[in-house]
C-alpha positions, -999 to +999 in steps of 0.1 A: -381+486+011-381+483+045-353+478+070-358+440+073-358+430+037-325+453+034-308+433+062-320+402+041-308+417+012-277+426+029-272+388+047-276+371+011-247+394-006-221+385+022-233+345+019-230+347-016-201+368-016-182+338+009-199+313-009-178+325-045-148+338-027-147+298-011-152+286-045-128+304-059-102+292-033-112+253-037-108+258-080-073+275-072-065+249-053-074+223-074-055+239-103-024+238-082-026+203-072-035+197-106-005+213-118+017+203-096+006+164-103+010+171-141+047+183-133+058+152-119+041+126-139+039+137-173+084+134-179+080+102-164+056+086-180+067+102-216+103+090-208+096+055-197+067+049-222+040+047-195+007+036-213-012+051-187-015+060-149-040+069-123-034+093-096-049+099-067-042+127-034-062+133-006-054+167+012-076+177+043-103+144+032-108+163+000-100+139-031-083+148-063-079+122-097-060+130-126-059+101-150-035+098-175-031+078-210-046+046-217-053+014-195-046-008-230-032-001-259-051-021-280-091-010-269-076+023-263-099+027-233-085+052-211-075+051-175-100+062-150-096+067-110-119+032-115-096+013-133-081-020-117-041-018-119-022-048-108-008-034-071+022-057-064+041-058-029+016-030-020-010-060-015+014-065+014+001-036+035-034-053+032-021-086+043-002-068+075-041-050+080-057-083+075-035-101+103-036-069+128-078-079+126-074-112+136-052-104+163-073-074+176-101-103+175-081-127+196-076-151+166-039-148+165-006-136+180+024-121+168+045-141+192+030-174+180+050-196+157+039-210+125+040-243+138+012-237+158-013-232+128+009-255+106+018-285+126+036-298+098+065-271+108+064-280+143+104-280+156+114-269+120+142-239+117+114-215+103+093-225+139+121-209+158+107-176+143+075-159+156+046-147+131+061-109+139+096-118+125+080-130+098+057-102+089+089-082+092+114-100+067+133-104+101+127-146+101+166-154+098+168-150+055+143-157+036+146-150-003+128-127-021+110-152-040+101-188-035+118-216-059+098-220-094+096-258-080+069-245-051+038-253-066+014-264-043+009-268-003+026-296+000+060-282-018+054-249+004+057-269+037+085-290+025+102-260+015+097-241+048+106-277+065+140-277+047+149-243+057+180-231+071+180-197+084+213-176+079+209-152+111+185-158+143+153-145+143+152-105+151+188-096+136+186-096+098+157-081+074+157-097+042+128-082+019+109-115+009+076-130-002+075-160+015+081-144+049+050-121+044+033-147+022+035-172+052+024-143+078-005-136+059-014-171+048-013-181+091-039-155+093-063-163+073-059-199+085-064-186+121-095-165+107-107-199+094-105-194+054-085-193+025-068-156+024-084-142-007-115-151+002-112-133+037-092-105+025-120-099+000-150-110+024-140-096+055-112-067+053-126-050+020-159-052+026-152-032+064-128-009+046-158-002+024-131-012-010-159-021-037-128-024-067-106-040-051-099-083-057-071-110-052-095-128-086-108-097-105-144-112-110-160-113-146-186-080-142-151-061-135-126-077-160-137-043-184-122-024-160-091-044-152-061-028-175-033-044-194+004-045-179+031-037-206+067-052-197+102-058-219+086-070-247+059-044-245+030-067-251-001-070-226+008-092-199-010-100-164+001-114-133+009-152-130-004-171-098+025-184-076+027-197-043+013-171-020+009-146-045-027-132-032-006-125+001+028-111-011+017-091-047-016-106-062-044-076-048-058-054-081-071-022-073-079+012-084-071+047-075-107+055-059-103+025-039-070+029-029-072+065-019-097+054+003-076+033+019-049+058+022-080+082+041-087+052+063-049+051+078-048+087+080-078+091+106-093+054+112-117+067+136-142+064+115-145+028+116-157+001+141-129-002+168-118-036+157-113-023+125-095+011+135-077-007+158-061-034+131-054-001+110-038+018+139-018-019+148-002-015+112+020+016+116+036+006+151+075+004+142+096-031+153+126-026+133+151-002+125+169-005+095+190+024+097+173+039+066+142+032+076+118+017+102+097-017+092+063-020+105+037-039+094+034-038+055+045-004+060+080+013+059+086+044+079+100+078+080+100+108+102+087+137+083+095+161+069+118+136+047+142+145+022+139+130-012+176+117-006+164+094+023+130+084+009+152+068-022+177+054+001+152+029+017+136+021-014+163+011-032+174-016-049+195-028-023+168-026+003+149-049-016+178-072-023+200-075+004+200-088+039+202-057+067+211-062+104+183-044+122+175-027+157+144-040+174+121-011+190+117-022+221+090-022+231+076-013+199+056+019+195+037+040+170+061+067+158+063+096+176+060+131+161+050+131+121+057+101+102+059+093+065+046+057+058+051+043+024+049+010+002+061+004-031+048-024-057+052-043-090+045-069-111+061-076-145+036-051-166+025-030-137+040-003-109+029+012-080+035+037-050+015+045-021+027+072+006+008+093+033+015+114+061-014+110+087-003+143+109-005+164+077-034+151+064-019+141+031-016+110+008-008+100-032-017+068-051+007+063-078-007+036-102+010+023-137+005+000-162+043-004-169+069-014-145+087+019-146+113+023-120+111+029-085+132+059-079+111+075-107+079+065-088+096+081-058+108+111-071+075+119-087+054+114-054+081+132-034+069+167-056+038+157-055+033+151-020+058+187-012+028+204-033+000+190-010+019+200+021+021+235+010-018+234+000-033+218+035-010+248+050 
C-alpha cells in the first residue's frame, strides 16, 4: 500500500468517524426532544380525554412531529403532522399577516378608518377608530363575539352602525372577534376580494401552506379530523359572521410549523412578504401582562411559566384592560416570546416561538382542553428546545 492510498484510507475513517459521531448526536437529540414532548403531553391529554394531538418544534430549522392518538374516534384514523385540526383565534395571526401585505403593497393603512372601505360606517362611533385599534382589540369595547342576530352584511354594518364605544379609541383592549374580524375583512376588501379567497390565493400560496383552508376542499376532507366537545360527539366549526377572519383557518402541524420557521427568519421570502411577516411582531400596546401586536401577543424572554399564564388567561380574554400605547411602536428589543392561543368548540390550539433562539411548538387538539394546560405543556416543551439549540 502506498503512502497515498493510506492517506485516503486514513481521510475516509475520520469522515466516517464525524459522519456517525454527528449522527449519533442528531438521534440523541431527537430522543430528547422526543422525550421531553412525550412528558408534557401525554398527562394532558390522558387527563382531559384528548382524542388526539399533533405536535410540532422547530429547533435550529430542524423539524420534529410526534403525533399522538386518533384524529376521530369513529374511523379510528390516527393523527398525522398532515392532519387538518380546526385552529381557532390562531387564524387571527394570519389575518394580522394578511393585512401587514396589503399595507406593505400600499393597499391599506393602519391609520385609515373603516369608513373609508365601508362608506356605510362613514361618521359612525366605530369610524372614530382607526384599522390599528381595531386589529388590536383597542376600538373602544368591542365584545368578544358578535350577536347570534348578525347573519349577513347587511346586519354586520347595522350592528357596527349602532355601536357605542365604552372608552376612546387607544385606551382599552377588549379581546374580540368583530374587532379583528372587521380588520381583516377591510383588508381583503382593500386587496379587492373576499378574505378567504385571498388569504387562501394570495398569503398561503407565498407562505408556501399547501394544508392549510378557511373551506377544507373535498380532495382534503380525509384528512380534516373530528372535534370532540361537552357532549363528546364529533362536531365542526359553524360559519358566523366573520368567522374565516377571527377563528375559521384549518390547518396541520407540517403547515403550521412552517409558518412558525417563516416568522422566525422571514428572509427567505420575497420582501413584500418578509416584510408583512416582520410588520406582525412590532408591539402597539402594553397590557401590563403582555404586549399586543398584530395577531400576536408578546413577551420578553426568557419568560416564566407564571407570566405566560397570566396573559393567557381567562380574564385576558374576557375583560376590558386599559393599555399603554408604544409610541412609536417598535419591534421588541432583545429576545421576545410571541404566542397565540385558539379554539373552537371541539378543537384547541397553541402556537409559540422565540425567533432569537431559533425555537417554536405547534400545539394542535381535537378537544377543547384548557388553556393553561396548553400553556403549561408548551412552556416544558419549549424550556427543552432551549436547552437543545444551546
Amino acid at each position: 500500500m502506498n503512502r497515498t492510498t493510506t492517506i485516503k484510507l486514513g481521510l475516509a475513517t475520520v469522515l466516517f468517524a464525524s459522519f456517525a459521531a454527528a449522527a449519533s448526536a442528531a438521534n440523541g437529540e431527537a430522543a430528547r426532544i422526543e422525550a421531553a414532548i412525550d412528558k408534557a403531553i401525554r398527562p394532558v391529554m390522558r387527563e382531559n380525554k384528548v382524542p388526539g394531538m399533533a405536535v410540532a418544534v422547530t429547533v435550529d430549522g430542524r423539524r420534529y412531529f410526534l403525533n399522538y392518538g386518533v384524529a376521530s374516534r369513529e374511523t379510528k384514523a390516527p393523527v398525522t403532522e398532515n392532519t387538518l385540526f380546526e385552529l381557532g383565534s390562531i387564524s387571527k395571526t394570519f389575518a394580522a399577516t394578511l393585512a401587514t401585505y396589503a399595507e406593505v403593497l400600499g393597499k391599506v393603512s393602519f391609520d385609515d378608518h373603516p369608513g373609508k372601505y365601508i362608506p356605510a360606517l362613514k361618521g359612525t362611533a366605530i369610524d372614530k377608530a382607526t384599522l390599528l385599534h381595531l386589529a388590536t382589540y383597542t376600538a373602544g369595547g368591542l365584545p368578544l363575539q358578535f350577536p347570534d342576530a348578525v347573519k349577513t352584511d347587511a346586519d354586520m354594518t347595522d350592528y357596527f352602525s349602532a355601536f357605542k364605544p365604552d372608552a376612546r379609541p387607544g385606551a382599552k383592549r377588549r379581546y374580540s372577534n368583530p374587532s379583528i374580524g372587521l380588520f381583516g375583512h377591510v383588508a381583503a376588501l382593500a386587496m379587492g376580494g373576499d378574505f378567504g379567497n385571498v388569504l387562501e390565493t394570495e398569503l398561503f400560496q407565498k407562505l408556501g401552506l399547501k394544508q392549510s383552508f378557511v373551506t377544507v376542499p373535498k380532495s382534503a376532507m380525509s384528512s380534516y379530523a373530528w372535534g370532540y366537545g361537552r357532549a363528546d360527539k364529533p362536531i365542526r366549526v359553524n360559519p358566523g359572521m366573520f368567522d374565516a377572519e377571527a377563528y375559521g383557518v384549518k390547518s396541520s402541524a407540517a403547515d403550521m410549523i412552517r409558518f412558525v420557521e417563516a416568522n422566525i427568519d422571514p428572509t427567505a421570502f420575497d420582501e413584500n412578504t418578509r416584510r408583512a411577516i416582520e410588520g406582525t411582531h412590532i408591539g402597539y400596546f402594553d397590557s401590563g401582562k403582555m404586549v399586543q401586536g398584530l395577531g400576536w401577543e408578546q413577551y420578553p424572554y426568557p419568560v416564566s411559566l407564571e407570566k405566560l399564564l397570566d396573559g393567557n388567561s381567562r380574564t385576558m380574554a374576557l375583560d376590558a384592560h386599559a393599555v399603554k400605547p408604544l409610541t412609536p411602536p417598535k419591534q421588541p428589543e432583545g429576545a421576545t416570546l410571541y404566542n397565540k392561543t385558539g379554539s373552537t368548540n371541539g378543537f384547541g390550539g397553541y402556537v409559540a416561538f422565540v425567533p432569537e433562539e431559533k425555537i417554536g411548538v405547534v400545539l394542535l387538539a381535537n378537544r377543547n382542553l384548557p388553556i393553561p394546560e396548553r400553556i403549561k405543556a408548551a412552556h416544558a416543551i419549549l424550556e427543552a428546545l432551549k436547552a437543545s439549540s444551546q
